[in-house]
Short mmCIF file of the C-alpha atoms (twelve columns), coordinates in Angstrom:
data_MODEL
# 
_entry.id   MODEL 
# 
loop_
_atom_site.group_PDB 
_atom_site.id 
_atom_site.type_symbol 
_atom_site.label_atom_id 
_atom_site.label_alt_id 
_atom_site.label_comp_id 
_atom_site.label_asym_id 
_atom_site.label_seq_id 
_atom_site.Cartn_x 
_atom_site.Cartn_y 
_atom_site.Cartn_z 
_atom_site.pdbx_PDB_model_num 
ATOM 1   C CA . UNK A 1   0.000   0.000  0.000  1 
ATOM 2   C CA . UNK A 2   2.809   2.245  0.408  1 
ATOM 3   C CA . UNK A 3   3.905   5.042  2.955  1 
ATOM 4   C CA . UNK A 4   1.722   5.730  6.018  1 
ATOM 5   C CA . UNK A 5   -0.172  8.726  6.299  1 
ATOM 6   C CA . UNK A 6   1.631   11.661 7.716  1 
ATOM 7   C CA . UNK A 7   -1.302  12.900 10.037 1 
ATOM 8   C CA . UNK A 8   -1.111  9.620  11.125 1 
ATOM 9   C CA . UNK A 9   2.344   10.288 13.260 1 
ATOM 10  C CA . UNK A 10  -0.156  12.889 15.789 1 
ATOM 11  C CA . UNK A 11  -2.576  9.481  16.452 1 
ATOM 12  C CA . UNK A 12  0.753   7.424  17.129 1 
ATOM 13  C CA . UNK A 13  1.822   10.392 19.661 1 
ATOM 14  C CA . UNK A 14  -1.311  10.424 21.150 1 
ATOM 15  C CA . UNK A 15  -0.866  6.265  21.681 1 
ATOM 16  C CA . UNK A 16  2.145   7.390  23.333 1 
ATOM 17  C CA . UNK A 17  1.221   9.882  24.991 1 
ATOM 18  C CA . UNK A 18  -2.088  7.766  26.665 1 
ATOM 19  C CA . UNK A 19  0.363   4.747  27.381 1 
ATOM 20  C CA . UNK A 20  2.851   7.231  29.489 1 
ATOM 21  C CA . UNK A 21  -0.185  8.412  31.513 1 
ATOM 22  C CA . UNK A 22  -1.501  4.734  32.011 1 
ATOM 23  C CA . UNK A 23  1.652   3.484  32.833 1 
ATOM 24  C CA . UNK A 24  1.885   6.188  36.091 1 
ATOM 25  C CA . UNK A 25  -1.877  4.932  36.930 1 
ATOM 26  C CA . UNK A 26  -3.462  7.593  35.491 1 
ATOM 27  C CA . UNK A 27  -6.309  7.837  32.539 1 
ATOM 28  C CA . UNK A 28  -7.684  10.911 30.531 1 
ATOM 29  C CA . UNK A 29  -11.014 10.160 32.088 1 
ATOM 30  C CA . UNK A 30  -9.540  10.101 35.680 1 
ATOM 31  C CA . UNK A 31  -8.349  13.695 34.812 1 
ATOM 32  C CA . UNK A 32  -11.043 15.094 33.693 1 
ATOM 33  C CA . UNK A 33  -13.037 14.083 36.453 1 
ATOM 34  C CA . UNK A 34  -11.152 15.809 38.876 1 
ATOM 35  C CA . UNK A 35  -11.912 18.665 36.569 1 
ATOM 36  C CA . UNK A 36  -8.057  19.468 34.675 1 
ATOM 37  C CA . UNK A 37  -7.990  19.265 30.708 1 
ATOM 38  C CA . UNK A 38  -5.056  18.816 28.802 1 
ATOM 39  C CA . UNK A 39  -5.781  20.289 25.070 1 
ATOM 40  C CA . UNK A 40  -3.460  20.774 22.371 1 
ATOM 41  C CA . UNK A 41  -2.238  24.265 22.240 1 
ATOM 42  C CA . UNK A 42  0.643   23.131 19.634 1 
ATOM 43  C CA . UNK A 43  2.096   20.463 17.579 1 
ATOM 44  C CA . UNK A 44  5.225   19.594 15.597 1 
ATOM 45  C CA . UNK A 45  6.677   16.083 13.632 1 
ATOM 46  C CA . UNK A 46  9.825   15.927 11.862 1 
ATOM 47  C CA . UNK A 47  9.524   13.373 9.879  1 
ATOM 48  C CA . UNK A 48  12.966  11.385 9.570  1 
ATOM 49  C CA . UNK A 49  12.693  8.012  7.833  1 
ATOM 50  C CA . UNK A 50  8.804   6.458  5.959  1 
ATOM 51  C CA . UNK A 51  7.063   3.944  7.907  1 
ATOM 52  C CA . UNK A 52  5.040   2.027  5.724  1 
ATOM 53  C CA . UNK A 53  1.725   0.327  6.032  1 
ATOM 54  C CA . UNK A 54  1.759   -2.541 8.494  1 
ATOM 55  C CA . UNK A 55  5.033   -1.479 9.894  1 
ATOM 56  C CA . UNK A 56  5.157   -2.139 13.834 1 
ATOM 57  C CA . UNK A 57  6.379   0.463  15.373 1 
ATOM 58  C CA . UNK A 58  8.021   1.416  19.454 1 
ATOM 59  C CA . UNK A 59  6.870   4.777  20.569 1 
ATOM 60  C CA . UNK A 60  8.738   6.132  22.994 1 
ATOM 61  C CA . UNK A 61  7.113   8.982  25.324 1 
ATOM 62  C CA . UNK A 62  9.110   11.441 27.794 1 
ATOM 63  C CA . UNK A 63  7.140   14.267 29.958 1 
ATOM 64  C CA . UNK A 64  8.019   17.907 31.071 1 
ATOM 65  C CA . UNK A 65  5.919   19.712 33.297 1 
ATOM 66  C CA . UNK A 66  8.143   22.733 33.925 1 
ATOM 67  C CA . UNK A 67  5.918   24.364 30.817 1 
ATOM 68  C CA . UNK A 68  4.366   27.561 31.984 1 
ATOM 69  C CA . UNK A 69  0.453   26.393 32.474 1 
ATOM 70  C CA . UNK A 70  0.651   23.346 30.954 1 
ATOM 71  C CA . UNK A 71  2.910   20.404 30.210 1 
ATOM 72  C CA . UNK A 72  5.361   18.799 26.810 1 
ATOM 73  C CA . UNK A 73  5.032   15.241 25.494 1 
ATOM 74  C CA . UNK A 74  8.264   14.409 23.685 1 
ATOM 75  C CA . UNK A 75  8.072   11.400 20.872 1 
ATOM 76  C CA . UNK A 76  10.389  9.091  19.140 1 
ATOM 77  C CA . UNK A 77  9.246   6.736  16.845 1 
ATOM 78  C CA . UNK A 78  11.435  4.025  16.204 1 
ATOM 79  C CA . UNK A 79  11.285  0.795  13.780 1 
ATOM 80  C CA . UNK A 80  10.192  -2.099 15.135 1 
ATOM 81  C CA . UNK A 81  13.775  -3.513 16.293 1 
ATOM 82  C CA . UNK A 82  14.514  0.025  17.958 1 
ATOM 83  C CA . UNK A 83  17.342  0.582  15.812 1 
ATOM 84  C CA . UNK A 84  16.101  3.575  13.626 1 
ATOM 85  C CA . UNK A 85  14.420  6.666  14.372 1 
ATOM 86  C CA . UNK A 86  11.583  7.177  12.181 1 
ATOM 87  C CA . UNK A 87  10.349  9.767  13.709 1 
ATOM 88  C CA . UNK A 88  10.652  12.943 16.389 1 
ATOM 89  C CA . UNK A 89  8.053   15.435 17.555 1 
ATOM 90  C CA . UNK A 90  6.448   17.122 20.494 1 
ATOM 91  C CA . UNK A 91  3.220   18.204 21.189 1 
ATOM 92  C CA . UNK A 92  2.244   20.455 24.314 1 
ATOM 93  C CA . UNK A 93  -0.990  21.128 26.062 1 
ATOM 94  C CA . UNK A 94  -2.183  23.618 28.160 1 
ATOM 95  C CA . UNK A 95  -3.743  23.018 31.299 1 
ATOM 96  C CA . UNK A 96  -7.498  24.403 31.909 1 
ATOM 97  C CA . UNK A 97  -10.330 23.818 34.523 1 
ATOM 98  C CA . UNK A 98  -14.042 23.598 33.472 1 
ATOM 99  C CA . UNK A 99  -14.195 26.604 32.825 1 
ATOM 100 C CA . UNK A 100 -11.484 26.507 30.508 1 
ATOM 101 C CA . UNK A 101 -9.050  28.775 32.020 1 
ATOM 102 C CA . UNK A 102 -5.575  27.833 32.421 1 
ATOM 103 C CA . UNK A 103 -4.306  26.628 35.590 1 
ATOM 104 C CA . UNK A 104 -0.981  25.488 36.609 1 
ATOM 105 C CA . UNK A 105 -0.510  21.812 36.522 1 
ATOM 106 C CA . UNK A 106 -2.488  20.432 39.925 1 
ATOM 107 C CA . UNK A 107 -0.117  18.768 43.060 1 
ATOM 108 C CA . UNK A 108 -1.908  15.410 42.155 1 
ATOM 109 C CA . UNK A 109 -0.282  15.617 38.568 1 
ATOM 110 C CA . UNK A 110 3.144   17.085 39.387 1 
ATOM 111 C CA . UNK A 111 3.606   14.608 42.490 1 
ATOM 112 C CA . UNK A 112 2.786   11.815 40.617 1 
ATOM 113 C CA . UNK A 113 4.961   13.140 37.429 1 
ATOM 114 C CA . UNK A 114 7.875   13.385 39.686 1 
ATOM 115 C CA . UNK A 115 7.778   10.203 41.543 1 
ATOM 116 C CA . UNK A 116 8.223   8.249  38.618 1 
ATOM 117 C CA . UNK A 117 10.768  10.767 36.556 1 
ATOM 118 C CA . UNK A 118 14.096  9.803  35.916 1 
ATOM 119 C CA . UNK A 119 17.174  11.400 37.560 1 
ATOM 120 C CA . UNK A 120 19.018  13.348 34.817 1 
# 
């Protein structure tokens, strides 16, 4: 069939982005309840080497919350052995209440953020 679609890189970073938050025991829904939204504010792909259809694919995610009101996802997209980088982008997402104001990420989300983060 040929090369994947290229909007199709932003669902694969939002796969990524969804399996980072699971893995720390946390869902979109769970956030939202307690009343925080995470939109897209902005969005960028550089797009290194084609995937093509039916290609499996390793996503890997990283997370910075020292963005002013809001929060960075980081992506890598690799081939299937992990060996090439198909793929690097970011997206980042503001933080808002019901309202949809922006707030500054809430203690529940930064304490949990940091309790798993890496030293650097």
């Amino acid at each position: 069939m040929g090369f994947a679609y290229n909007a199709n890189y932003f669902r694969w970073f939002e796969i990524g982005r969804t399996e980072l938050l699971r893995s720390l025991g946390l869902t979109y829904k769970a956030i939202e309840i307690k009343g925080l939204f995470l939109p897209v504010s902005e969005a960028f792909c550089k797009y290194i080497a084609p995937v093509l259809y039916d290609d499996i694919l390793q996503i890997e995610t990283a997370l910075d919350i020292r963005i002013k009101g809001g929060m960075k996802f980081d992506y890598t997209i690799f081939s299937e052995d992990g060996e090439k980088i198909l793929a690097k982008g970011y997206t980042k997402h503001a933080c808002v209440d019901r309202n949809g104001r922006v707030v500054r990420p809430p203690e529940f989300l930064v304490k949990l953020i940091t309790s798993h983060a890496t030293p650097s």
